[in-house]
KEMARZA-153168 format. One line per 8 residues: number of its first residue (from 0); their letters; for each residue y negated, x, z of C-alpha. Coordinates in steps of 0.25 Angstrom, whole numbers, always signed. Example, Ala and Ser with C-alpha at 12.3 -4.5 7.8 and 13.67 -1.06 7.14 Angstrom:
% KEMARZA-153168
0> AS> +18/+49/+31 ~ +4/+55/+29
This chain:
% KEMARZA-153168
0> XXXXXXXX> +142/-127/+143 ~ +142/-142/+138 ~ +131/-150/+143 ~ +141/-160/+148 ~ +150/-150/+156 ~ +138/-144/+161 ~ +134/-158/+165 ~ +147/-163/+171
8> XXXXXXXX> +149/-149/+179 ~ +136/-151/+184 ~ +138/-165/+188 ~ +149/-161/+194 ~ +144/-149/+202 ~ +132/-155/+208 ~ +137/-169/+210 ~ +126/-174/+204
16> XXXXXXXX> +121/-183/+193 ~ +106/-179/+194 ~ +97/-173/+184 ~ +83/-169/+187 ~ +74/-168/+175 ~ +63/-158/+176 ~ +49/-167/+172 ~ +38/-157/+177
24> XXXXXXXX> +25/-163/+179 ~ +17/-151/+184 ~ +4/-162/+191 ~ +19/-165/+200 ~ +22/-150/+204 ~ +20/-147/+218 ~ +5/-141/+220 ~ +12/-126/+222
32> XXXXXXXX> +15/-127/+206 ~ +3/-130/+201 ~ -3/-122/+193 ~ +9/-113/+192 ~ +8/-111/+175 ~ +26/-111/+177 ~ +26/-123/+186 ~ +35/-131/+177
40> XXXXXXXX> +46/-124/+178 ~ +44/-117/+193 ~ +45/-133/+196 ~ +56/-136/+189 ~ +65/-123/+191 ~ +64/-125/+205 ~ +68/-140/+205 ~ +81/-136/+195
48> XXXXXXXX> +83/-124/+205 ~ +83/-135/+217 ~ +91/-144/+212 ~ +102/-139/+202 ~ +113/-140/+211 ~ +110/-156/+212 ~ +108/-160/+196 ~ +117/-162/+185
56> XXXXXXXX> +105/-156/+175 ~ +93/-157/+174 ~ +82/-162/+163 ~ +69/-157/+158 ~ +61/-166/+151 ~ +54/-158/+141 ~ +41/-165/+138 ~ +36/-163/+152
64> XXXXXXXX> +41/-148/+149 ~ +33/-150/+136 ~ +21/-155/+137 ~ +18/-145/+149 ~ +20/-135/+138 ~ +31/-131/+148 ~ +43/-131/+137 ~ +45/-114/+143
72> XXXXXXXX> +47/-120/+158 ~ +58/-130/+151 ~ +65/-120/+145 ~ +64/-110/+157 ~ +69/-122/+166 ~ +80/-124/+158 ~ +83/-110/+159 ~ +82/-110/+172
80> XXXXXXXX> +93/-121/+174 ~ +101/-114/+167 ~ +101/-100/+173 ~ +100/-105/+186 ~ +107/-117/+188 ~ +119/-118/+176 ~ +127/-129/+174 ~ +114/-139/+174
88> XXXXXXXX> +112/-144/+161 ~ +98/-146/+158 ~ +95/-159/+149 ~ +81/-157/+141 ~ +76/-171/+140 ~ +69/-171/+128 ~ +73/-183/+121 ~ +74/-178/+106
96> XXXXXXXX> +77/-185/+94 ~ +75/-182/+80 ~ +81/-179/+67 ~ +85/-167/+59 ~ +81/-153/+62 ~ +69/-158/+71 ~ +84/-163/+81 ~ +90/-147/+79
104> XXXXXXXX> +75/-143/+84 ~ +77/-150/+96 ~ +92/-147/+99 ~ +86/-131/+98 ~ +75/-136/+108 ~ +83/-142/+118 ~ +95/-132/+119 ~ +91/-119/+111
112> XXXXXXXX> +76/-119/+117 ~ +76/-125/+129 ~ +92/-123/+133 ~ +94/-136/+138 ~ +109/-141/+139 ~ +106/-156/+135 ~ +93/-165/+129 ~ +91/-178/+129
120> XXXXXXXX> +89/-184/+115 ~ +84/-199/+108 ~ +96/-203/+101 ~ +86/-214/+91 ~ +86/-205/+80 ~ +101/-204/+77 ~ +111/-196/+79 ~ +107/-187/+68
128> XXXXXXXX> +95/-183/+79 ~ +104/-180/+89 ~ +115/-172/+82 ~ +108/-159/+84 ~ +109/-161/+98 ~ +124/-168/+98 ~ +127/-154/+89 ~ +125/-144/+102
136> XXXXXXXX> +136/-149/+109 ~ +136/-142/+122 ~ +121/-149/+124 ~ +119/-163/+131 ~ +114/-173/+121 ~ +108/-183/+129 ~ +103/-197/+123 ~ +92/-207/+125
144> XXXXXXXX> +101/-220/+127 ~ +93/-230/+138 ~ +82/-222/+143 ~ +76/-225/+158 ~ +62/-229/+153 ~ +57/-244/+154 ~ +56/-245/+136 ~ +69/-240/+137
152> XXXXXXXX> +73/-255/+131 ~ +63/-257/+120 ~ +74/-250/+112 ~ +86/-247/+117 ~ +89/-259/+123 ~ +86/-265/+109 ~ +99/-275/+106 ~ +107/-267/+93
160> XXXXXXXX> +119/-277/+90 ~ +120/-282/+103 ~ +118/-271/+112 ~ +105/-262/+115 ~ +104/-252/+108 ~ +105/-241/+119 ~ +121/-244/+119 ~ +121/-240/+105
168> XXXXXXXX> +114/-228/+107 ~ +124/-226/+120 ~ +137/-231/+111 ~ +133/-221/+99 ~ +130/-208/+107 ~ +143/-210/+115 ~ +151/-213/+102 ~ +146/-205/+92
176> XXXXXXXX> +137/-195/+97 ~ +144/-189/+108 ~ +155/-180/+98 ~ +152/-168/+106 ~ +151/-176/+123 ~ +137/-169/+122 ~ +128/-182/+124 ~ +122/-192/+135
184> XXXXXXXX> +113/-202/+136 ~ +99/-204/+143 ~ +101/-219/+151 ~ +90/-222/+160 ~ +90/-225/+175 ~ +83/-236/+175 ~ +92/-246/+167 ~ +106/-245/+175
192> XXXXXXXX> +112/-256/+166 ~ +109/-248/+153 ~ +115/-236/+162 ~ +126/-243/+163 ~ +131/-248/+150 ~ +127/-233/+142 ~ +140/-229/+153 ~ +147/-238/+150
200> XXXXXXXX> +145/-234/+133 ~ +146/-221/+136 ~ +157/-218/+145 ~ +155/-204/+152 ~ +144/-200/+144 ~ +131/-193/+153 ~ +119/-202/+156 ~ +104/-196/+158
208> XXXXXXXX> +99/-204/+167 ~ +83/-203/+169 ~ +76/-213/+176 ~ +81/-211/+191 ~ +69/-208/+201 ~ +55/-210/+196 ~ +60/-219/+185 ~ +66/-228/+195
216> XXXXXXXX> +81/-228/+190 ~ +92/-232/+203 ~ +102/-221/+204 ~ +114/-231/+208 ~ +112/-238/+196 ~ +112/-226/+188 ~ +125/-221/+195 ~ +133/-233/+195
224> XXXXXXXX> +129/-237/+179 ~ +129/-224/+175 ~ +141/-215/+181 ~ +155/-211/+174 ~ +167/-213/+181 ~ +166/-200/+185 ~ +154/-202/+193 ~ +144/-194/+183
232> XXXXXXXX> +139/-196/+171 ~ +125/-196/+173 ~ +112/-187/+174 ~ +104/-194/+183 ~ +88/-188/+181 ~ +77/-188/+189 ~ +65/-180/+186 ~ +52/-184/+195
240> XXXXXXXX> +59/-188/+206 ~ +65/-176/+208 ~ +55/-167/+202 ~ +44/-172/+212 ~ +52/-175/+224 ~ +40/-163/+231 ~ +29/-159/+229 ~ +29/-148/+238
248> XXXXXXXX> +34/-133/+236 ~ +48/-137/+240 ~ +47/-147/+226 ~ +62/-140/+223 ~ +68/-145/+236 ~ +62/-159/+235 ~ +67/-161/+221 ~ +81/-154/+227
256> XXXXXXXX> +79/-166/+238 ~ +80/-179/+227 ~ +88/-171/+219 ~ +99/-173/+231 ~ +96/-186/+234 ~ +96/-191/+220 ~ +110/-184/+219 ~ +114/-190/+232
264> XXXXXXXX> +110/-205/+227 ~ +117/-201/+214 ~ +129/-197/+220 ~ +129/-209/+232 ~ +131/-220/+220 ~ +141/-209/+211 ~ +149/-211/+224 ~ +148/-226/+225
């Protein structure tokens, strides 16, 4: 199925906005996993397995996968998911971007390799980089546009003919790059305003949204900049503060525990 039907179903089925993404740090585990040489993935399975019927998707970040060498337990989760829990998407966050066949190379990576049903992607190489990605049509192509991090204005708030330059990058993806209703962008929590002006570009197109939690980001704002008519719209992440909401053997309930009540807040200002 499409990424984006599978996103709106499961929007819809849930009644919820959330995405957890999965960024094991095994020094965080509970003390029962330590040691365990499959601890990254019994971690993670059982905080999918507790939450699925509370998120819209989720989203591994592969560099924490990676430089565990734990890129097996990334593609054994995403399996997992999908066998157990369809109708999830699952987002790699990866952030590729480059040109020529090194792009095809990725595109196998992301959704021949590791299976996944979307991937986030630096759009500052051209659409050329991206093409690949934009080609596999029933994949989620999601793209940097105002990312949640502090430097996120050294550049993309840089003035370009009278406005910054992350509208452009909004404007064209929307326009030209969406011919097959496969893409989103990445628009960070912590600057609602920004939030506010991509929705208004872009019409209905999904916003990734990290930066809610540990980063700081306020989940009304997020709602009210960020929502489509229809109430969605939006794929609200939280990693650490769902991740490592226990510490205990029952870590899986704890992270089920503020997956509901980030859900609940979500949906209290969806409501309003």
């Amino acid at each position: 199925m499409h990424f984006m039907q599978t996103l709106h179903q499961a929007w819809t089925r849930n009644n919820s906005l959330v995405c957890v993404g999965f960024d094991p740090e095994p020094s965080k585990f509970p003390a029962h996993l330590h040691g365990d040489p499959d601890a990254v993935f019994a971690f993670c399975s059982a905080i999918a397995d507790a939450t699925a019927d509370l998120v819209c998707s989720y989203k591994p970040q592969i560099a924490h996968f990676a430089a565990l060498r734990a890129e097996a337990a990334l593609e054994r989760l995403i399996a997992h998911i999908h066998e157990k829990h369809p109708g999830i998407p699952v987002i790699l966050d990866a952030k590729r971007g480059d040109i020529g066949s090194t792009a095809q190379h990725y595109v196998t990576e992301a959704f021949d390799r590791y299976g996944a049903d979307a991937v986030t992607l630096n759009p500052y190489l051209g659409r050329d980089s991206a093409q690949p990605f934009l080609d596999r049509a029933d994949k989620g192509v999601i793209l940097l546009c105002h990312t949640s991090n502090p430097g996120a204005a050294d550049l993309q708030d840089l003035d370009i003919g009278g406005k910054p330059l992350y509208q452009h990058v909004a404007q064209i993806i929307a326009r030209d790059w969406n011919t097959h209703g496969n893409c989103a962008l990445v628009t960070g929590a912590t600057w609602p305003a920004q939030l506010a002006e991509v929705r208004a570009l872009v019409g209905d197109l999904p916003l990734l949204v990290p930066g809610i939690g540990a980063q700081g980001g306020d989940v009304e704002a997020v709602v009210r900049h960020g929502r489509t008519q229809a109430g969605t719209g939006l794929i609200i992440n939280s990693s650490r503060a769902i991740l490592y909401a226990g510490n205990g053997e029952d870590f899986a309930q704890a992270a089920r525990a503020a997956t509901l009540d980030l859900r609940a807040s979500i949906n209290r200002y969806r409501q309003a």
